[in-house]
C-alpha positions in Angstrom: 78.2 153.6 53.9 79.9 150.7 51.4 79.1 147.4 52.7 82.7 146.0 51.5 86.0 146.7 53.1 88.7 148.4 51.0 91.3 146.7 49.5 95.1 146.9 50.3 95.1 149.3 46.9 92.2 151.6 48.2 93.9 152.4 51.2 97.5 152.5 49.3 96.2 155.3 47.2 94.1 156.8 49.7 97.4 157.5 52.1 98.8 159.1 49.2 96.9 161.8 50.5 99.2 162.6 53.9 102.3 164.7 53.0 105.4 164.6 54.5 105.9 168.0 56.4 109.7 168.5 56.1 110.0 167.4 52.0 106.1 167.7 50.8 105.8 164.6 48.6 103.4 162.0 49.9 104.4 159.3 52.2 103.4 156.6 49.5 106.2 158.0 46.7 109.0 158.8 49.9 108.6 154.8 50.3 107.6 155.4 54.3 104.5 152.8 54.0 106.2 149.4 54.0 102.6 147.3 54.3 98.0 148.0 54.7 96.3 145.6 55.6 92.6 145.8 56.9 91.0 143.2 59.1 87.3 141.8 59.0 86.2 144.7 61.9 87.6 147.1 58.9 90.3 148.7 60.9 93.3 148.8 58.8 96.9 148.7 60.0 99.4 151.0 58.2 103.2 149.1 58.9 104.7 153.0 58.3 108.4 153.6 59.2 109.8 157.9 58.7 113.3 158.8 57.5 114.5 158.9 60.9 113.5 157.3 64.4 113.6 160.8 65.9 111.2 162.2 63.3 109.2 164.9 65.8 106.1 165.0 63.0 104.1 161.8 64.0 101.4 163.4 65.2 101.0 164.8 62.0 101.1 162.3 59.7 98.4 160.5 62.2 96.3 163.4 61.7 96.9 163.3 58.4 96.4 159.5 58.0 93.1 160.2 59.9 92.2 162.6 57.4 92.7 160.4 54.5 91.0 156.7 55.7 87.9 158.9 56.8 84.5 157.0 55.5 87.0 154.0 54.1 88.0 152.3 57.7 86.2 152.4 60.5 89.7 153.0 62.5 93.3 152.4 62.0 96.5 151.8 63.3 100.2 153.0 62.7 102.3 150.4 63.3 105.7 151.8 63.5 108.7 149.8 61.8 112.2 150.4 61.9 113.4 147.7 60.3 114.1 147.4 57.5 115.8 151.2 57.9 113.9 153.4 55.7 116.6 154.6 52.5 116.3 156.5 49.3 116.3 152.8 47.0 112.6 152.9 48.6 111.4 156.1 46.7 109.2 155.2 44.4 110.2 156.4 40.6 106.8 159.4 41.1 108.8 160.6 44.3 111.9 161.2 42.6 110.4 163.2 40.0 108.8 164.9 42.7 111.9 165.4 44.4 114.1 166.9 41.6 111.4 169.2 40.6 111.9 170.6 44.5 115.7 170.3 43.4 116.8 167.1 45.2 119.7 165.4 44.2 118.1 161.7 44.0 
């Protein structure tokens, strides 16, 4: 087990890992992850907002996010955020690519 925490960067790549069910493009690229932070007991806090408050696929992406910090935290968090509103100007230049290979319009 590494003796030093992750950085913000560690745990930003390692969440691009979880997938969004509905669109399948990670939730880094969509632009869902608005902040990681990880505090000195090395339990990070993912500030993560969806594309819609009524999103039914939390548990998912929890089970994905669980999936993806294993052996880096020793626990996390999902803090969800609704504000600011997730919107497309937040997909990151990868996740439109991603997107118009699937044949989005974005």
């Amino acid at each position: 087990m590494t003796t030093s925490a992750p950085t913000e960067d560690d745990l930003t790549e390692a969440m691009r890992d979880v997938v969004d069910p509905e669109l399948g493009i990670n939730v880094v690229d969509l632009g869902l992850v608005y902040g990681v932070s990880v505090d000195e007991a090395n339990i990070a806090t993912i500030d993560m907002t969806l594309t819609s408050a009524a999103c039914p696929l939390t548990d998912v992406i929890e089970d994905q996010t669980r999936q993806a910090l294993e052996g880096l935290v020793a626990d996390f968090r999902i803090n969800w955020v609704w504000m600011p509103p997730w919107g497309p100007d937040k997909i990151t230049d990868d996740g439109r690519e991603q997107l118009r290979a699937l044949g989005f319009n974005v």
